[in-house]
Backbone as CSV, one residue per row, in Angstrom:
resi,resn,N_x,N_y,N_z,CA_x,CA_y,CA_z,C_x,C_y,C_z
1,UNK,-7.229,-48.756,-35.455,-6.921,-49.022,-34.049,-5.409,-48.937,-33.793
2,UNK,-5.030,-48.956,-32.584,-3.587,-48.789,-32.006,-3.605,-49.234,-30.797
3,UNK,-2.585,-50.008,-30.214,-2.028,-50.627,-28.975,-0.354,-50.164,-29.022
4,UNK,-0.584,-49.789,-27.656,0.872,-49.813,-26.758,0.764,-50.676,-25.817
5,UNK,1.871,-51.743,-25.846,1.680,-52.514,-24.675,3.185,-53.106,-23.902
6,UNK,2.888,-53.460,-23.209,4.127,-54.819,-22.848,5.045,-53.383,-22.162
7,UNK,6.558,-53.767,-22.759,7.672,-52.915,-22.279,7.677,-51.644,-22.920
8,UNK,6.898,-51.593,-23.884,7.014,-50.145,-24.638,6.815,-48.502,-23.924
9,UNK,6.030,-49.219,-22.559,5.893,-48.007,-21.706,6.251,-48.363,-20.319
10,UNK,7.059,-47.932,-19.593,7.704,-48.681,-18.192,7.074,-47.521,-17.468
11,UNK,5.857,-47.863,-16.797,5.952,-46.259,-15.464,6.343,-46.777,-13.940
12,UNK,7.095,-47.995,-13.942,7.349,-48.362,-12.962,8.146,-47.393,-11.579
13,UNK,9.309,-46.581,-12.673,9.363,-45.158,-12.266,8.728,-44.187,-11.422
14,UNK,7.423,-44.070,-11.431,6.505,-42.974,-11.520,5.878,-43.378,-9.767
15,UNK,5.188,-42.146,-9.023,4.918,-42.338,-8.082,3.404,-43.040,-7.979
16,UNK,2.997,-43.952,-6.641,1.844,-44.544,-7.019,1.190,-42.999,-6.287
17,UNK,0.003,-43.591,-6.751,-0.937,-42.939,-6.944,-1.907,-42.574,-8.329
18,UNK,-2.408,-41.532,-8.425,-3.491,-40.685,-9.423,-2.581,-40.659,-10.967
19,UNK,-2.460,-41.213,-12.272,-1.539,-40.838,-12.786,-2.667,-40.588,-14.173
20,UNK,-2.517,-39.340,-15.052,-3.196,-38.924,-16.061,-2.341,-39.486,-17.332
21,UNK,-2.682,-40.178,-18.366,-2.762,-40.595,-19.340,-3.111,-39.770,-20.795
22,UNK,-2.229,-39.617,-21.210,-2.877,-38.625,-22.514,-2.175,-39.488,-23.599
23,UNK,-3.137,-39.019,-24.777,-2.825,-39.389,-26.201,-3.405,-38.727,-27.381
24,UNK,-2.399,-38.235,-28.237,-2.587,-37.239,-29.403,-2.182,-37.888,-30.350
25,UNK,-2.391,-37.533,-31.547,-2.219,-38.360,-32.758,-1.692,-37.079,-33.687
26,UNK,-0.654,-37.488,-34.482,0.053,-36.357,-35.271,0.113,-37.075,-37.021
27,UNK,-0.063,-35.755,-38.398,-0.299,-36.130,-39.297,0.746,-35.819,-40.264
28,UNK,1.258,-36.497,-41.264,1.616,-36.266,-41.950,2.674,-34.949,-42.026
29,UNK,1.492,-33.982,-42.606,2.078,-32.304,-42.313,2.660,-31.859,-40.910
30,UNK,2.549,-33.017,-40.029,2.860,-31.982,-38.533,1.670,-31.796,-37.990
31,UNK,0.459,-31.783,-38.550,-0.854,-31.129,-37.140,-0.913,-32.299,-36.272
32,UNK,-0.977,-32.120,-34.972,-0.923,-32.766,-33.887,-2.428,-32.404,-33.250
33,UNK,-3.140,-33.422,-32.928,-4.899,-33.527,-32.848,-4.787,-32.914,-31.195
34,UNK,-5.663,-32.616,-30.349,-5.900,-32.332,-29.260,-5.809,-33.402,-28.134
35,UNK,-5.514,-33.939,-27.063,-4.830,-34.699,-26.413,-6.557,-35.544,-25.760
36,UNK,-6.478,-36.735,-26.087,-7.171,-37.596,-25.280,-7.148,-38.266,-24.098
37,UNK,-7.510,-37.996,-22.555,-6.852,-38.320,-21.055,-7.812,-39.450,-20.416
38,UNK,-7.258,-39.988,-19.701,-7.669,-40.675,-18.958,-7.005,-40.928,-17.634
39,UNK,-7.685,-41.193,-15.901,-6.693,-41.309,-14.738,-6.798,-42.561,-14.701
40,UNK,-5.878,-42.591,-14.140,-5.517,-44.333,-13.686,-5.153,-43.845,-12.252
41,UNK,-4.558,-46.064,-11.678,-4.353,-45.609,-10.560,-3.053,-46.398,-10.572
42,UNK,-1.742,-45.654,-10.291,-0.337,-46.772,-9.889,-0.760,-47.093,-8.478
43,UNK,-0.389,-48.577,-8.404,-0.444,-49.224,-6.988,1.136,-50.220,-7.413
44,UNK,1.824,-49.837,-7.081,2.935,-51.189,-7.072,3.792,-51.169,-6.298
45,UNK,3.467,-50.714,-4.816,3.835,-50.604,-3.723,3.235,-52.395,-3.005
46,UNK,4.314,-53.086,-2.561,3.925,-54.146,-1.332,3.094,-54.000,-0.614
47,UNK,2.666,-54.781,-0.128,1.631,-53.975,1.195,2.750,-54.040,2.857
48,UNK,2.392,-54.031,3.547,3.377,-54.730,4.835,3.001,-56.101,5.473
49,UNK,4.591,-56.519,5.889,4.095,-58.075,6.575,3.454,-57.724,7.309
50,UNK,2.397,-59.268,7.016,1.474,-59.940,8.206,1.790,-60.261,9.371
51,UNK,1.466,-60.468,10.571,1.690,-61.116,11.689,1.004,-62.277,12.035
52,UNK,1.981,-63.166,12.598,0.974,-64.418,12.754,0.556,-64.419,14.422
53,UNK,-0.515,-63.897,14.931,-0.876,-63.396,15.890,-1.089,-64.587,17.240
54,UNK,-1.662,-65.832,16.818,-1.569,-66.605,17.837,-0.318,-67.984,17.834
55,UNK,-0.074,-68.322,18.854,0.765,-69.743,19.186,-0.048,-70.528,17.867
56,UNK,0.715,-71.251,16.615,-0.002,-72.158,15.981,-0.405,-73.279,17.103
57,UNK,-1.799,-73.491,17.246,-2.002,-74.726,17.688,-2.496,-74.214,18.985
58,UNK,-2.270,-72.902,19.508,-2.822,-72.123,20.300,-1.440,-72.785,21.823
59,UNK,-0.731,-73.735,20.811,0.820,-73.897,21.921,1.755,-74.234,21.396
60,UNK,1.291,-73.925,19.899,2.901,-73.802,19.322,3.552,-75.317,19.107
61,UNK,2.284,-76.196,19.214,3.071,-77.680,18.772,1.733,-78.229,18.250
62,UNK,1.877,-79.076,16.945,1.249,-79.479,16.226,1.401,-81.138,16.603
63,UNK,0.298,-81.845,17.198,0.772,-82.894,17.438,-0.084,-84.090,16.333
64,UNK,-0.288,-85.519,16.596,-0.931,-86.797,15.662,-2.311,-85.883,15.162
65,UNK,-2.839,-85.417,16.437,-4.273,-85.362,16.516,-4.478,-84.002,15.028
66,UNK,-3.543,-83.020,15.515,-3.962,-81.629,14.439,-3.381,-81.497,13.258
67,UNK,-2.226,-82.780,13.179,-1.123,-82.441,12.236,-2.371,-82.077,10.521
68,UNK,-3.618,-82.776,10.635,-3.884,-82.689,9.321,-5.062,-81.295,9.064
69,UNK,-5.061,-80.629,10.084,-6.109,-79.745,10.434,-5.480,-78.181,11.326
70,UNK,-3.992,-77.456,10.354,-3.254,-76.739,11.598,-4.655,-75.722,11.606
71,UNK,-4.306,-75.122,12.987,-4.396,-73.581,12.866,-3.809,-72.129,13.025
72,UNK,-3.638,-71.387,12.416,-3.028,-70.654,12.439,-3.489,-68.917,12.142
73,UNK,-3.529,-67.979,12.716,-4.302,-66.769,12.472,-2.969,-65.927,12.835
74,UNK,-3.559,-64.443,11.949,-2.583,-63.213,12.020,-3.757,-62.383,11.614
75,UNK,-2.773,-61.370,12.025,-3.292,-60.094,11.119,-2.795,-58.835,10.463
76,UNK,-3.073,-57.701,10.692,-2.475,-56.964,9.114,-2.455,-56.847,7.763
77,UNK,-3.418,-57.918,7.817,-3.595,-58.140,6.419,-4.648,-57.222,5.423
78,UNK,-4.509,-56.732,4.924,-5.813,-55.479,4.553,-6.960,-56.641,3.734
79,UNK,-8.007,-56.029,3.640,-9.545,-56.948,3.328,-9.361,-56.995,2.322
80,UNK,-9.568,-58.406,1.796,-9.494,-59.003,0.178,-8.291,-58.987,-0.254
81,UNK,-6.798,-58.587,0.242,-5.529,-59.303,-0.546,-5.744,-60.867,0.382
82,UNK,-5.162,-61.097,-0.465,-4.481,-63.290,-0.427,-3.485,-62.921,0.662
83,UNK,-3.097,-63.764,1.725,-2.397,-64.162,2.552,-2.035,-65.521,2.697
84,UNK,-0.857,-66.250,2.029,-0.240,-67.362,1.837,0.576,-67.770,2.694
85,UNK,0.336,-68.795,3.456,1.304,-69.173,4.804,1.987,-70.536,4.163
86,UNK,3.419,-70.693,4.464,4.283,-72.099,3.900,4.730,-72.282,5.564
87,UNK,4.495,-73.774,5.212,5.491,-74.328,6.099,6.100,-75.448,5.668
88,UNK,7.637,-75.504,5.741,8.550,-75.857,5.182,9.590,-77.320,6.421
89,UNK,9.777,-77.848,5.650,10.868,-79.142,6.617,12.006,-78.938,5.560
90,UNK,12.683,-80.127,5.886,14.248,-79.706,5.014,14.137,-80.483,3.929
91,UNK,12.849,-80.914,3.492,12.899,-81.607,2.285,11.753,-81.221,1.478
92,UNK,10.782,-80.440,1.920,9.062,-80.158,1.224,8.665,-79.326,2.136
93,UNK,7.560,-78.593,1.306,6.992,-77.578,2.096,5.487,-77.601,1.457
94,UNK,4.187,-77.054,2.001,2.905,-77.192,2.108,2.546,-75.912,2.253
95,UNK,1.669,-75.323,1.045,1.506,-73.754,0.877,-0.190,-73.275,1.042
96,UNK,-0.894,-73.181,1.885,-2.535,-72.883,1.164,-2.167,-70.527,1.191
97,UNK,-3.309,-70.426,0.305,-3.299,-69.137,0.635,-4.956,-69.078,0.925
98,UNK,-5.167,-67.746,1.249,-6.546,-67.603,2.136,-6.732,-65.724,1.896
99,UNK,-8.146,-65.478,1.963,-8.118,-63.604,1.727,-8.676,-63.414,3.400
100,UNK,-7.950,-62.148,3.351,-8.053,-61.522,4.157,-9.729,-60.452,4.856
101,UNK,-10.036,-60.768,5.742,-11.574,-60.072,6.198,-11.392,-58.857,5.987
């Protein structure tokens, strides 16, 4: 068996998309075996920000009654990535994340 892993191969370089994979094995004397392929797929592109589409609270003030129940909706978000909303004071902040429809 054989592994390449970790930093030994960086294709961070490389454009996303379709990328072909080959591997040959070479002997002793020099004969070099016929190339074994496989496609992959680079994705390591961001996606784009979300929008947070309505007034939180539907007026933009969170009062006694909602403070423990906000609401908050956007969109842009493509179906099935995580969308993580923080909201932050000057001392702590409160993070849920949620997937996208």
């Amino acid at each position: 068996p054989w592994t390449l892993s970790g930093s030994e191969l960086d294709v961070s370089g490389l454009n996303n998309g379709t990328l072909t994979v080959s591997a040959t094995q070479a002997d002793t004397a020099g004969n070099t075996s016929t190339a074994a392929t496989q496609t992959i797929t680079l994705d390591n592109a961001a996606p784009s920000a979300v929008t947070i589409t309505t007034p939180i609270e539907t007026d933009g003030i969170v009062n006694a009654a909602e403070d423990n129940d906000v609401l908050i909706a956007g969109s842009g978000a493509e179906a099935g990535n995580s969308v993580t909303v923080t909201i932050t004071d000057n001392n702590s902040s409160v993070s849920r994340t949620v997937t996208a429809d």
